[in-house]
PDB file with SEQRES, HELIX, SHEET and CRYST1 records, atoms N, CA, C and O in Angstrom:
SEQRES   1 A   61  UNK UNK UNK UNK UNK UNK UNK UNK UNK UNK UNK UNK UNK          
SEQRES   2 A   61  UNK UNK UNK UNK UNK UNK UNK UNK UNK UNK UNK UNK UNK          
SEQRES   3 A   61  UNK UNK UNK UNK UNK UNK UNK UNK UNK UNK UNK UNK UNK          
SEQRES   4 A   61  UNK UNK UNK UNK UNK UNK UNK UNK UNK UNK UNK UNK UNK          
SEQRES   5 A   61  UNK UNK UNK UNK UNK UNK UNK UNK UNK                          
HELIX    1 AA1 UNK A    2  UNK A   27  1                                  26    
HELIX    2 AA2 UNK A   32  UNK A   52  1                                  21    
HELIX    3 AA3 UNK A   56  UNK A   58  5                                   3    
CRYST1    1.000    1.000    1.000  90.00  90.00  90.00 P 1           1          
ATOM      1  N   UNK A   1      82.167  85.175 109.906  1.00  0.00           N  
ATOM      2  CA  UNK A   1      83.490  85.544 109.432  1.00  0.00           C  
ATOM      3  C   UNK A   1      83.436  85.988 107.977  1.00  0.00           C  
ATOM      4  O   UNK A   1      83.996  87.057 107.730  1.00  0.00           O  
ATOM      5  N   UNK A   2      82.782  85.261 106.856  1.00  0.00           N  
ATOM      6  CA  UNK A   2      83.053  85.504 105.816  1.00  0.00           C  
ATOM      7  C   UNK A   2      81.861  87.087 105.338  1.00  0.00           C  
ATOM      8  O   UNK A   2      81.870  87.768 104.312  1.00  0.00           O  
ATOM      9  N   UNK A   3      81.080  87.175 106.434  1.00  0.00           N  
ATOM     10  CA  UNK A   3      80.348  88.649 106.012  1.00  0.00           C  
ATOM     11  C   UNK A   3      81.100  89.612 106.376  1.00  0.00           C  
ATOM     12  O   UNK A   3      81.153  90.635 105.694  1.00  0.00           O  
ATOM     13  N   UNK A   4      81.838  89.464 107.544  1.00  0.00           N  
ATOM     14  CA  UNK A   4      82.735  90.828 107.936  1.00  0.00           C  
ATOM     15  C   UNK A   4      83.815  90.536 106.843  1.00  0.00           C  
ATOM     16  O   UNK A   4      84.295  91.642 106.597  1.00  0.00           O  
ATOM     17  N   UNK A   5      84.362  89.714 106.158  1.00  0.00           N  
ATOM     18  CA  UNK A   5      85.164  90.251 105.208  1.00  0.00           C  
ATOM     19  C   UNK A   5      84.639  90.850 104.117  1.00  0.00           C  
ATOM     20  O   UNK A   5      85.258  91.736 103.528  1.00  0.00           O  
ATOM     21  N   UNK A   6      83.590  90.481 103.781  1.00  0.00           N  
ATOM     22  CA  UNK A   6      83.210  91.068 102.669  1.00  0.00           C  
ATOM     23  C   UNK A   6      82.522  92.372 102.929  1.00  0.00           C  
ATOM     24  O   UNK A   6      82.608  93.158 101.986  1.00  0.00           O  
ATOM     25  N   UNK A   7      81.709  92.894 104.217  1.00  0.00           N  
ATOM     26  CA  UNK A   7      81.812  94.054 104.637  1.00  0.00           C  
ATOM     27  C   UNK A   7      83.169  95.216 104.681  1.00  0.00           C  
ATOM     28  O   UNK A   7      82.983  96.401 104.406  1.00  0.00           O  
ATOM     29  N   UNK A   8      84.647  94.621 105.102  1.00  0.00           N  
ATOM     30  CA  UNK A   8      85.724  95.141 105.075  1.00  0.00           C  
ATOM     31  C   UNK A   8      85.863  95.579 103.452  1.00  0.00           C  
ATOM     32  O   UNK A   8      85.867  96.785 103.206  1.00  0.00           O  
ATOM     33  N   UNK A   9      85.972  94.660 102.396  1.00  0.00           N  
ATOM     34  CA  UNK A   9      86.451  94.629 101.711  1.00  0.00           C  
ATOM     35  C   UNK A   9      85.558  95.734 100.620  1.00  0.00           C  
ATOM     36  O   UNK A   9      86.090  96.393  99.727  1.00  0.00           O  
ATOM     37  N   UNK A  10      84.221  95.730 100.929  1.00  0.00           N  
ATOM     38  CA  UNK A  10      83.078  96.582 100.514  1.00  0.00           C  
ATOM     39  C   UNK A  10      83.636  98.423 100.991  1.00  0.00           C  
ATOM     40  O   UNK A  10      83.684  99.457 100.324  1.00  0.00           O  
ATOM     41  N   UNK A  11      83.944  98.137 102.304  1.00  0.00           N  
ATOM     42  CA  UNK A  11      84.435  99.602 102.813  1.00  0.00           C  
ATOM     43  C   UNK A  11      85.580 100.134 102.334  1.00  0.00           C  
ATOM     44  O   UNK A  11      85.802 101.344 102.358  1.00  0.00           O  
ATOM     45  N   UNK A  12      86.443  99.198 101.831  1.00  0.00           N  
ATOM     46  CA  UNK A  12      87.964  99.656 101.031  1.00  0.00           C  
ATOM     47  C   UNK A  12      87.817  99.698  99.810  1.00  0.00           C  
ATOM     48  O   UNK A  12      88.653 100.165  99.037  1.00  0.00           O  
ATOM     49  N   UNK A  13      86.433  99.080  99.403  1.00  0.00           N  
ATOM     50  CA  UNK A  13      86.957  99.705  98.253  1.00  0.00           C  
ATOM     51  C   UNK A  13      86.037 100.665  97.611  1.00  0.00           C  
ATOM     52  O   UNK A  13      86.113 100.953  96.416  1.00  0.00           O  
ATOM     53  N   UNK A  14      84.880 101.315  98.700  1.00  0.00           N  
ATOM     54  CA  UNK A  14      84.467 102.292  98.979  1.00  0.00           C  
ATOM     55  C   UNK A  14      85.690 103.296  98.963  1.00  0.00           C  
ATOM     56  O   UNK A  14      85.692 104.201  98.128  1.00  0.00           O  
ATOM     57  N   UNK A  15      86.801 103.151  99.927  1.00  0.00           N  
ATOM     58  CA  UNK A  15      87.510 104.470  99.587  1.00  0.00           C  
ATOM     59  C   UNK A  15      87.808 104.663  98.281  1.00  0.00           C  
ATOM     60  O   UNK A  15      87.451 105.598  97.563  1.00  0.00           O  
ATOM     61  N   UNK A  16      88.604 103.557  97.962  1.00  0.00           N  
ATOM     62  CA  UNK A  16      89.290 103.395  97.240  1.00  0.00           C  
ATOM     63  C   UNK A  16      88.534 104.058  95.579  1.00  0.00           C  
ATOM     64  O   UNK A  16      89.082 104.953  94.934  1.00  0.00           O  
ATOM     65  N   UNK A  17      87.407 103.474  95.214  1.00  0.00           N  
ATOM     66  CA  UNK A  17      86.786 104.318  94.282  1.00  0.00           C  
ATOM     67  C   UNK A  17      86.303 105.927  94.574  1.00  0.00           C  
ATOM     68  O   UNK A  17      86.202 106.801  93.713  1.00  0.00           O  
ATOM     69  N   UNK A  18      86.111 106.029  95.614  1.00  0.00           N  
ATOM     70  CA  UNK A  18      85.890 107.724  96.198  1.00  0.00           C  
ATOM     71  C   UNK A  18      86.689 108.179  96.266  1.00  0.00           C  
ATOM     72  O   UNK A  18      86.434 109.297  96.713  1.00  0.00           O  
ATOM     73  N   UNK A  19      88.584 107.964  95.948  1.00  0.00           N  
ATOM     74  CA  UNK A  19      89.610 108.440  96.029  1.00  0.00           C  
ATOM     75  C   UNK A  19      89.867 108.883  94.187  1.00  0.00           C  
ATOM     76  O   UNK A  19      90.281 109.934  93.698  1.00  0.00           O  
ATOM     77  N   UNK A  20      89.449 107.671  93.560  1.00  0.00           N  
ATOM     78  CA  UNK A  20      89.618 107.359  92.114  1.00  0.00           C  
ATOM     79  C   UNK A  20      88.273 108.788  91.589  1.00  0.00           C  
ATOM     80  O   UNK A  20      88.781 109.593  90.808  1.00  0.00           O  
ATOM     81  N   UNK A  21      87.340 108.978  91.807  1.00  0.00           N  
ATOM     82  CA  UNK A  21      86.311 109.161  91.274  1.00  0.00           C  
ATOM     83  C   UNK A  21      86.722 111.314  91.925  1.00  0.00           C  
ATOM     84  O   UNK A  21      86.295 112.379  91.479  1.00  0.00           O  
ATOM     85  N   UNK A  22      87.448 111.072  92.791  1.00  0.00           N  
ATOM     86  CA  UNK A  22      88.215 112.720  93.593  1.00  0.00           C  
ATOM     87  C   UNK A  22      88.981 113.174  92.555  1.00  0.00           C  
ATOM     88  O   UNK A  22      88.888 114.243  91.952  1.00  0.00           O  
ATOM     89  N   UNK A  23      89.850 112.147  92.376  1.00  0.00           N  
ATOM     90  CA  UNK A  23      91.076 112.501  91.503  1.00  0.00           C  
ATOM     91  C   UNK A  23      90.352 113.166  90.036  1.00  0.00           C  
ATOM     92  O   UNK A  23      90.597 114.166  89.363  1.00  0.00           O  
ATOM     93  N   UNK A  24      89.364 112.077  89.941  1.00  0.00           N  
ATOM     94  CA  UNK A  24      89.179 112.024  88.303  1.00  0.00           C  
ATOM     95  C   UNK A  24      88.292 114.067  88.298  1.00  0.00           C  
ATOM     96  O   UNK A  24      88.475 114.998  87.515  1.00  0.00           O  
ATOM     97  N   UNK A  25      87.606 113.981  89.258  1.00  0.00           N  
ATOM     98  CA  UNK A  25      86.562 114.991  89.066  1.00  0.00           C  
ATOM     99  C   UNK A  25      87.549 116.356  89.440  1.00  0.00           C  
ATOM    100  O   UNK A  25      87.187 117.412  88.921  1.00  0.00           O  
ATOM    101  N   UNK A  26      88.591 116.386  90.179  1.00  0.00           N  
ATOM    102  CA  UNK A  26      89.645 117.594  90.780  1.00  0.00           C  
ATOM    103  C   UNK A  26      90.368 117.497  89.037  1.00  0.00           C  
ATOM    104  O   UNK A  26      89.960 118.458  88.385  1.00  0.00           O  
ATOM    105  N   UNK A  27      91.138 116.740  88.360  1.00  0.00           N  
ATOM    106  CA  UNK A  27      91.665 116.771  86.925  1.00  0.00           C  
ATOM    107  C   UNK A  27      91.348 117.079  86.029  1.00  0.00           C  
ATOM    108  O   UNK A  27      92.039 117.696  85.218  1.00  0.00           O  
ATOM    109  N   UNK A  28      89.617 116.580  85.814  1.00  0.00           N  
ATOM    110  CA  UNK A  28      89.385 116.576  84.313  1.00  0.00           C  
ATOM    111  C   UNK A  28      88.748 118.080  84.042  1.00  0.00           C  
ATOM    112  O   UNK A  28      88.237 118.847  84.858  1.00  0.00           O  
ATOM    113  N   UNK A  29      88.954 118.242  82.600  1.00  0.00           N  
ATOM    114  CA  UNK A  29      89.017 119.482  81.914  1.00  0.00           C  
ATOM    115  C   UNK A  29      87.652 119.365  81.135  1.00  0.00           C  
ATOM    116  O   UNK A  29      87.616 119.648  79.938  1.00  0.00           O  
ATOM    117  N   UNK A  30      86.189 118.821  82.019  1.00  0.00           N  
ATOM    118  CA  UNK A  30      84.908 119.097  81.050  1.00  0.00           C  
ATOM    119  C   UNK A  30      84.311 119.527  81.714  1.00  0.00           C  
ATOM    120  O   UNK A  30      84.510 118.882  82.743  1.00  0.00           O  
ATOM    121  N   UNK A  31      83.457 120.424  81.958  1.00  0.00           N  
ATOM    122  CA  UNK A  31      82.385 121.117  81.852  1.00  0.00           C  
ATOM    123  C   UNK A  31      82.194 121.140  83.660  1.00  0.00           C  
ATOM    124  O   UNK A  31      82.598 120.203  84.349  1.00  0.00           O  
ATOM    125  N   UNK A  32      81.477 122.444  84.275  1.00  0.00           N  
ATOM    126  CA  UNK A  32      81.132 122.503  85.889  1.00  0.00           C  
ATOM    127  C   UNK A  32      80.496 121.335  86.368  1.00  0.00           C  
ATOM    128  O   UNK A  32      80.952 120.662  87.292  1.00  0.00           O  
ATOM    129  N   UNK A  33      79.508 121.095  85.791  1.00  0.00           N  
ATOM    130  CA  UNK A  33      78.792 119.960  86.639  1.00  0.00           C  
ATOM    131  C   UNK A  33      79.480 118.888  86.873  1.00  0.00           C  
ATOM    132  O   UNK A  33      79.629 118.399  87.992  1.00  0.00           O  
ATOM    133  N   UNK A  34      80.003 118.398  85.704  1.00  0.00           N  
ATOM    134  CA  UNK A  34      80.547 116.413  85.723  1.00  0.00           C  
ATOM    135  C   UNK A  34      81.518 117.084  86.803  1.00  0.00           C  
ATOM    136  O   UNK A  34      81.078 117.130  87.952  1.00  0.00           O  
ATOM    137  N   UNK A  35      82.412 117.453  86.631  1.00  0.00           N  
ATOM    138  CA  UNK A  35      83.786 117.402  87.115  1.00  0.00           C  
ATOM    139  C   UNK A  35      83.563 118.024  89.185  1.00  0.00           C  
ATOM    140  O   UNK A  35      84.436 117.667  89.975  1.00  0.00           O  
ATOM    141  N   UNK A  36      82.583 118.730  89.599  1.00  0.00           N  
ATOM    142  CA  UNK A  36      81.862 119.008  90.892  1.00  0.00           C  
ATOM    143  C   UNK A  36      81.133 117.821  91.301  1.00  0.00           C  
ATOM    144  O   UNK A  36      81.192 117.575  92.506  1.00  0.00           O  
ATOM    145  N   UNK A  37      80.475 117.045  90.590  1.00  0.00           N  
ATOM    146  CA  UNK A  37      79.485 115.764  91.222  1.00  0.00           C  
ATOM    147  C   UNK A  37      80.623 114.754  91.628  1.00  0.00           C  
ATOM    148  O   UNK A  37      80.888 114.260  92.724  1.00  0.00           O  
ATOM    149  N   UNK A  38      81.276 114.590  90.251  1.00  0.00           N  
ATOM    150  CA  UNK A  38      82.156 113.557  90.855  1.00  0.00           C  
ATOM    151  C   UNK A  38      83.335 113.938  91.779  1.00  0.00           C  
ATOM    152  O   UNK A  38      83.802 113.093  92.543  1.00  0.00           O  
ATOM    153  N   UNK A  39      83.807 115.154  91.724  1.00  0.00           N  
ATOM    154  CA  UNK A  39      84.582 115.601  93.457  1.00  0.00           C  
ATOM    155  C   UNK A  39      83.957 115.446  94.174  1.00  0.00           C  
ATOM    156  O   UNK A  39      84.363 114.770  95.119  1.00  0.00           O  
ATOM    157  N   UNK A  40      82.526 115.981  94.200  1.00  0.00           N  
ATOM    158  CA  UNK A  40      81.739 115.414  95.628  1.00  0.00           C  
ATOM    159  C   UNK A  40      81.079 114.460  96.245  1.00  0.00           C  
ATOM    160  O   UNK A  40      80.781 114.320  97.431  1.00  0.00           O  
ATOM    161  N   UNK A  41      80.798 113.537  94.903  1.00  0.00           N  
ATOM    162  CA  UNK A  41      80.216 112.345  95.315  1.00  0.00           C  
ATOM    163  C   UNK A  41      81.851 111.456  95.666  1.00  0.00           C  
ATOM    164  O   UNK A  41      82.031 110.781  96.679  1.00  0.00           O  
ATOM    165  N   UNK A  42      82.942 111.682  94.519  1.00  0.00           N  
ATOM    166  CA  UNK A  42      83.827 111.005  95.411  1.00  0.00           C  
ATOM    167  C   UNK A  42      83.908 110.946  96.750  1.00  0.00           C  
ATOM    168  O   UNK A  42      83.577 109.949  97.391  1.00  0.00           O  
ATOM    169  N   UNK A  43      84.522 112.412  97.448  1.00  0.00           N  
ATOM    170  CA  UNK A  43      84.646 112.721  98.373  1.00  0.00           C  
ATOM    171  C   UNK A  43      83.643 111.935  99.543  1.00  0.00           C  
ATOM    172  O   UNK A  43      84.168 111.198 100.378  1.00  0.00           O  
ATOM    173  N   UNK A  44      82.664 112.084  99.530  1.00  0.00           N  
ATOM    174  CA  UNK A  44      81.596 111.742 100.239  1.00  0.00           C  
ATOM    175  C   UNK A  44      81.801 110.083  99.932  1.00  0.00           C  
ATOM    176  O   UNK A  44      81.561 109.319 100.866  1.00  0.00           O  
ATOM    177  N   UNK A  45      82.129 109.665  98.965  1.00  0.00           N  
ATOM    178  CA  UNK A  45      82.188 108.283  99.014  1.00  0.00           C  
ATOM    179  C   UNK A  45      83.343 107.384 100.011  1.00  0.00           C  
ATOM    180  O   UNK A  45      83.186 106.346 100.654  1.00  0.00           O  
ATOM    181  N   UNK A  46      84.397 108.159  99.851  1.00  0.00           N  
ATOM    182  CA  UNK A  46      85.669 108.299 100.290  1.00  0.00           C  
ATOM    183  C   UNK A  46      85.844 108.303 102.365  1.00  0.00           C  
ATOM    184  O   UNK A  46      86.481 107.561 103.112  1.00  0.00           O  
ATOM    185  N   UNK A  47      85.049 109.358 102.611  1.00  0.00           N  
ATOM    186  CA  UNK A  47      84.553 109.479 103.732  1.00  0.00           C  
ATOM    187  C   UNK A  47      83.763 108.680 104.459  1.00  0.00           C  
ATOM    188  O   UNK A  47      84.006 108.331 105.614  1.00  0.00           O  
ATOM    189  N   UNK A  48      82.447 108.252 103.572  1.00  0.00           N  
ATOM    190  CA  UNK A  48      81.988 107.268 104.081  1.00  0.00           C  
ATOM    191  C   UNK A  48      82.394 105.913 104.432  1.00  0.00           C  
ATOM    192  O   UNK A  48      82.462 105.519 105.596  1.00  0.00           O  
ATOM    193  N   UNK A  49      82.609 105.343 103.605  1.00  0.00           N  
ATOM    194  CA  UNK A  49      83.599 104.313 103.232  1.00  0.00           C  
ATOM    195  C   UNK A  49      84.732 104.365 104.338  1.00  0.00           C  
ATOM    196  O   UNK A  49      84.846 103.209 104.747  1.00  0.00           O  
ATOM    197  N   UNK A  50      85.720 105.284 105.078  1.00  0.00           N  
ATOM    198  CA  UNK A  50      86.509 105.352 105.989  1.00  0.00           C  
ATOM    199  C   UNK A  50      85.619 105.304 106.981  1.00  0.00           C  
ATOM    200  O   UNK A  50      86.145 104.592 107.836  1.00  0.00           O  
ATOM    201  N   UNK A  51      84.137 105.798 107.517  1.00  0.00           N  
ATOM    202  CA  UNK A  51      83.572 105.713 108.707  1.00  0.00           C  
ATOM    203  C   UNK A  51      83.556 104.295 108.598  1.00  0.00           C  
ATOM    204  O   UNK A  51      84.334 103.449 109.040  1.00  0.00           O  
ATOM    205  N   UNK A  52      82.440 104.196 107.872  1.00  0.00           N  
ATOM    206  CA  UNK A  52      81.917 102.496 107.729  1.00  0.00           C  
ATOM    207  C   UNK A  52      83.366 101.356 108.145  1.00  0.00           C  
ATOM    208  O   UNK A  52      83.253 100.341 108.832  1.00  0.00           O  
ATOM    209  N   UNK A  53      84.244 101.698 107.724  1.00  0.00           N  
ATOM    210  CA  UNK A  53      85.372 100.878 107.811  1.00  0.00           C  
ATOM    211  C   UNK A  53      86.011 101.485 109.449  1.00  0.00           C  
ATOM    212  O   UNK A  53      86.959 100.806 109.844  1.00  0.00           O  
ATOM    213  N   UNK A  54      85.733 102.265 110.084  1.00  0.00           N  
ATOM    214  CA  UNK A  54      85.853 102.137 111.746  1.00  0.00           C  
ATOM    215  C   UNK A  54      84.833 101.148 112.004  1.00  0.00           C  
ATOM    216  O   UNK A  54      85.148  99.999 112.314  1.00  0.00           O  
ATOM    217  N   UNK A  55      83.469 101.567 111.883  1.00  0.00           N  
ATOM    218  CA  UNK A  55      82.195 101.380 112.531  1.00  0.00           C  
ATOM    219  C   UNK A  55      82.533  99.614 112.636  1.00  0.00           C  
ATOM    220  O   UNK A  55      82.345  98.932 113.643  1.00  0.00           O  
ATOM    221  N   UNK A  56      83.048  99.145 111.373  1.00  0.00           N  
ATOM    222  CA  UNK A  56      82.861  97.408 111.203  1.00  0.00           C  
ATOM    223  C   UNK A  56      84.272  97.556 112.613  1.00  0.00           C  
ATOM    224  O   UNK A  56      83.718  97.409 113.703  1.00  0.00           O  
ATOM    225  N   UNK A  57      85.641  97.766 112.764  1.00  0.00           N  
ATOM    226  CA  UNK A  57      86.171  97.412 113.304  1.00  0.00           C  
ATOM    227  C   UNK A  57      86.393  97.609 115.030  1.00  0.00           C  
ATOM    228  O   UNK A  57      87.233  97.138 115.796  1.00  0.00           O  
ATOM    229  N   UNK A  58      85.125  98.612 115.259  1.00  0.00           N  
ATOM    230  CA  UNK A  58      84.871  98.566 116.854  1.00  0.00           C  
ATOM    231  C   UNK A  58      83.909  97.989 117.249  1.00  0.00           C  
ATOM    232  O   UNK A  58      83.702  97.961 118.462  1.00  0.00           O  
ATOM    233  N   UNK A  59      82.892  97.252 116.209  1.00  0.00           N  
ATOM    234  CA  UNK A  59      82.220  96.421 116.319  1.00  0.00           C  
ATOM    235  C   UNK A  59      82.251  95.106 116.910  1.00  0.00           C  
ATOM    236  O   UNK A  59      83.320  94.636 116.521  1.00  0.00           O  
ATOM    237  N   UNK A  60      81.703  94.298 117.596  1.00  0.00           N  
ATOM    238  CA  UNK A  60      82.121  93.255 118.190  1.00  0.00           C  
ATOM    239  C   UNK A  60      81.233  92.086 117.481  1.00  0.00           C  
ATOM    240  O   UNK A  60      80.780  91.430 118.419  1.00  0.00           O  
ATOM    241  N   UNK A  61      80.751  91.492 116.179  1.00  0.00           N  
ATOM    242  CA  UNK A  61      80.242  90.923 115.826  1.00  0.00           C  
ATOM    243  C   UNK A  61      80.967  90.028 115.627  1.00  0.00           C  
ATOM    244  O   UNK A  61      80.547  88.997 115.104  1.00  0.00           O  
TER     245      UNK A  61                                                      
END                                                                             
């Protein structure tokens, strides 16, 4: 019990910083690279983080 919460809680807040880290990289006003890595690594974080957070809940552990 207490690993699947902390698995859950690992996957939310996987989005949750891949949402933060979207925002920040789609807003900020420096330079091509920073502001593309972190849209895409958000993104990709964001995404993952939503699979992973099915994968734990059709899981039967």
């Amino acid at each position: 019990m207490k690993s699947r919460a902390i698995k859950v809680l690992s996957a939310i807040s996987a989005v949750l910083i891949g949402m933060l880290m979207s925002g920040f990289g789609f807003t900020t006003e420096m330079g091509h690279p920073i502001s593309t890595i972190c849209l895409l690594f958000g993104l990709g974080l964001a995404f993952g983080g939503f699979i992973y957070f099915v994968k734990i809940a059709i899981s039967n552990d």
